[in-house]
C-alpha positions in Angstrom: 0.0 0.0 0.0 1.0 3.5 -0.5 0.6 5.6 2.8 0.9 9.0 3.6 1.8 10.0 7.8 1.1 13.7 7.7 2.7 14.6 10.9 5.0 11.9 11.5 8.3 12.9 13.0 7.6 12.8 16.4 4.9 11.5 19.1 2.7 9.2 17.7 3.2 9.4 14.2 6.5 8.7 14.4 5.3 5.4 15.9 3.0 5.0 13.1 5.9 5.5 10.3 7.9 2.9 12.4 5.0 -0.1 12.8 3.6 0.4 9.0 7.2 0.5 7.7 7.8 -2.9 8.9 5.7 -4.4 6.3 7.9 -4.2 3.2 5.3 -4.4 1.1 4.1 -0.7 2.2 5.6 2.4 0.6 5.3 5.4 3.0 6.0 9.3 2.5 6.1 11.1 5.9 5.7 15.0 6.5 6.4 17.3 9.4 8.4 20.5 10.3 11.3 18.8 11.1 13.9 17.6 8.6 16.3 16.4 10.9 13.9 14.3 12.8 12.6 13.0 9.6 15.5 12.0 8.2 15.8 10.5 11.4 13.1 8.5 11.5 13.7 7.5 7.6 17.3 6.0 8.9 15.5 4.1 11.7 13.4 2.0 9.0 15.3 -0.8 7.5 13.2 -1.5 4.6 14.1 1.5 3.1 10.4 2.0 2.1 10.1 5.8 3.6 10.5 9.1 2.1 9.9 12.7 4.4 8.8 15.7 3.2 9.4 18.6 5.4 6.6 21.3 5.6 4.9 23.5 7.8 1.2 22.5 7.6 0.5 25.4 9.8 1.7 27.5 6.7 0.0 25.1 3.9 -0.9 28.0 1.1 2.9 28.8 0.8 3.8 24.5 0.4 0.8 23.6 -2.3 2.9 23.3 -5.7 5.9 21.6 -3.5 3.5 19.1 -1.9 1.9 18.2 -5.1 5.3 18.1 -7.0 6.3 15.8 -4.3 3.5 13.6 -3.9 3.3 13.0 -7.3 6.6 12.0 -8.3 6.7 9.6 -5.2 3.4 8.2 -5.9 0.5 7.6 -9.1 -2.0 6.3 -6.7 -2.3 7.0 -2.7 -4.1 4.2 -0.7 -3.7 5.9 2.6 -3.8 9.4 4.5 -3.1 9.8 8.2 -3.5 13.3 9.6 -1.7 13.3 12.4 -0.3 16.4 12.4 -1.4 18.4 15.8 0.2 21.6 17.7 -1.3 22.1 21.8 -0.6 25.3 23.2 -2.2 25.6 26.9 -3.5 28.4 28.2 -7.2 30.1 29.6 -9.1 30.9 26.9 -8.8 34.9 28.3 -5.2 34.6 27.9 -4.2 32.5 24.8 -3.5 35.2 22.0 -5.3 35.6 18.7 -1.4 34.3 16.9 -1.4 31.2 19.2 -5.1 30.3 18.4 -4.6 30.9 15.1 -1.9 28.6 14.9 -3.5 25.7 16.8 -6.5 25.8 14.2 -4.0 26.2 11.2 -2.6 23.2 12.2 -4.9 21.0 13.9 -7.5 21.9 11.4 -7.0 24.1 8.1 -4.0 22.6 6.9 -4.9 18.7 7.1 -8.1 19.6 5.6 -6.2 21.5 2.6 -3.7 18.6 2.6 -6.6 16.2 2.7 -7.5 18.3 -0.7 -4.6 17.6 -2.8 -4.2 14.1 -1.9 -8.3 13.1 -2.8 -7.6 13.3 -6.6 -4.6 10.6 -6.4 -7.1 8.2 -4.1 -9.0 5.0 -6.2 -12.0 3.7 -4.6 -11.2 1.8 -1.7 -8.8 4.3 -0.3 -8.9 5.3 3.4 -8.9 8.7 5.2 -7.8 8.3 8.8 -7.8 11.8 10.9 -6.6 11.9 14.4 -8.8 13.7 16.7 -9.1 13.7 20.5 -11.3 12.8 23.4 -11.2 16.9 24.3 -13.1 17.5 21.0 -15.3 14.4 21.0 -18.7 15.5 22.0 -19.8 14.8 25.8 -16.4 14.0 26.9 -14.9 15.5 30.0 -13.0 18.9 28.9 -10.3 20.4 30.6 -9.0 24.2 31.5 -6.5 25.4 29.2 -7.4 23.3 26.1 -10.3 25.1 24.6 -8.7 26.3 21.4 -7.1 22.6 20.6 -10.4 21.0 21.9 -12.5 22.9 19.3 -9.7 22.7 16.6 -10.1 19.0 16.8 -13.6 18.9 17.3 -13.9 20.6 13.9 -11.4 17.9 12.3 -14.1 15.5 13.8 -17.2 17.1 11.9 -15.4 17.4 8.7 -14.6 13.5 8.8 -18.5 13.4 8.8 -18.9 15.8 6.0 -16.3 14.2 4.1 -17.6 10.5 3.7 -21.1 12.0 2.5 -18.7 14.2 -0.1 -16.7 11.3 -1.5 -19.1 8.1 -1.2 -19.4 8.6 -4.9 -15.8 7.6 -5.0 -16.0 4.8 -2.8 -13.3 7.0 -0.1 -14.2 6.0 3.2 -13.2 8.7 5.7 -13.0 8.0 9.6 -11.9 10.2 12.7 -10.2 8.5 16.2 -10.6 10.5 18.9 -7.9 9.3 21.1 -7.5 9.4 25.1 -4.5 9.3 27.4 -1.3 8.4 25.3 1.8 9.3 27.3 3.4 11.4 24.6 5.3 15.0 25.5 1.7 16.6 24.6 0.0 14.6 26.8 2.9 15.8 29.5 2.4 19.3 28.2 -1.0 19.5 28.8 -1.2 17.0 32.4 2.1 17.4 33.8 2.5 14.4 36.5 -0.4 12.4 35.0 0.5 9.3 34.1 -1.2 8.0 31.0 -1.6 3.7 30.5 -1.2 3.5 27.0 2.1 4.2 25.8 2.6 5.9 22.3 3.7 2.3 20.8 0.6 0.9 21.6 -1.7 3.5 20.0 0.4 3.5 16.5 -0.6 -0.2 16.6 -3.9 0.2 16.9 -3.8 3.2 14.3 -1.6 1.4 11.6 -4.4 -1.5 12.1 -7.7 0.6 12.0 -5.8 2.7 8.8 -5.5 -0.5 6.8 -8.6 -2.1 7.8 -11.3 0.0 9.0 -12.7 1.0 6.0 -14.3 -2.3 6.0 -16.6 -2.0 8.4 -16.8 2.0 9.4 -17.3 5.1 7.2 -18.0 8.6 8.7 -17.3 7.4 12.1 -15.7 9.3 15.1 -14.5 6.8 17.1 -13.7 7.2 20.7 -10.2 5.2 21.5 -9.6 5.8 25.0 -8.8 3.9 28.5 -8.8 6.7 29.8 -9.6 10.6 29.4 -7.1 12.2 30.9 
């Protein structure tokens, strides 16, 4: 298969990159911000089956002709996406600044959703859209002080998964959403320092790489809650 990670050079994406790579018959191009962790992370996989591209999906209207240059000469056919990509900034909704909420919607929300636009014409039927949300934006969950900007920044990725699989049933493109609990990952630490979370970022990739490959066979327009815990 040929899978996209957007957002893959740390947390749990990186863990994704690392469990699908394993399979050589998978052929995976990565993104993120950081070319140095991505080249990384492309050392770290033996099957030499992994390509990065490094952009700022925060800043997605200045990468469009690089992405789709890129994409297209590593792939004819993308079976795949993974947005992954996130950015938590936390702070009372009185004090968070209009630059930082800005950013977290850019990236949690605007720029996988543009990204998610330039990969849909290179899907065939069959392909799978996997968007990684959170328990904080899943509706009814417990919420938490200082995440309101990333809560409803993910809660909006949520709701476009919905929209989406109405938009491209005609192709036969199933879209789903996992809203994901307690992962200990630096976010997680970021946002509950001293909690102690009982799935560990290797765990959740698992489940992830699993649900991206085979999902779409029994759910379409789904957001799933994935948690143990929440926090």
């Amino acid at each position: 298969m040929n899978i996209i990670v957007n957002g893959g050079s740390r947390g749990i994406g990186r863990e994704v990159v690392l469990y699908l790579s394993a399979d050589k018959d998978h052929q995976l191009l990565v993104t993120g911000r950081n070319a140095e962790q991505l080249n990384k992370l492309q050392r770290e996989c033996p099957n030499e089956n992994v390509t990065y591209l490094p952009i700022d999906i925060s800043a997605l209207d200045k990468e469009i002709e690089n992405i789709k240059n890129h994409v297209c000469n590593r792939f004819s056919r993308v079976d795949i996406l993974i947005n992954i990509a996130g950015l938590l900034i936390v702070k009372d909704f009185e004090n968070i600044s209009v630059w930082e909420a800005r950013s977290m919607m850019e990236t949690n929300f605007f720029g996988p959703a543009f990204f998610t636009k330039l990969i849909i014409p290179l899907m065939p039927a069959n392909a799978h859209i996997v968007n990684i949300s959170s328990m904080g934006g899943f509706q009814g969950s417990g919420k938490y002080r200082g995440l309101s900007y990333y809560s409803a920044s993910k809660a909006a990725l949520a709701i476009l998964t919905e929209c989406l699989a109405v938009e491209l049933g005609e192709k036969s493109i199933s879209v789903n959403c996992l809203a994901l609990g307690s992962v200990q990952t630096e976010m997680f630490e970021t946002a509950f320092p001293g909690y102690k979370a009982s799935v560990t970022p290797q765990e959740i990739a698992e489940f992830i790489s699993y649900f991206a490959i085979n999902g779409n066979r029994f759910f379409n327009g789904r957001i799933l809650p994935v948690a143990v815990n929440n926090p």
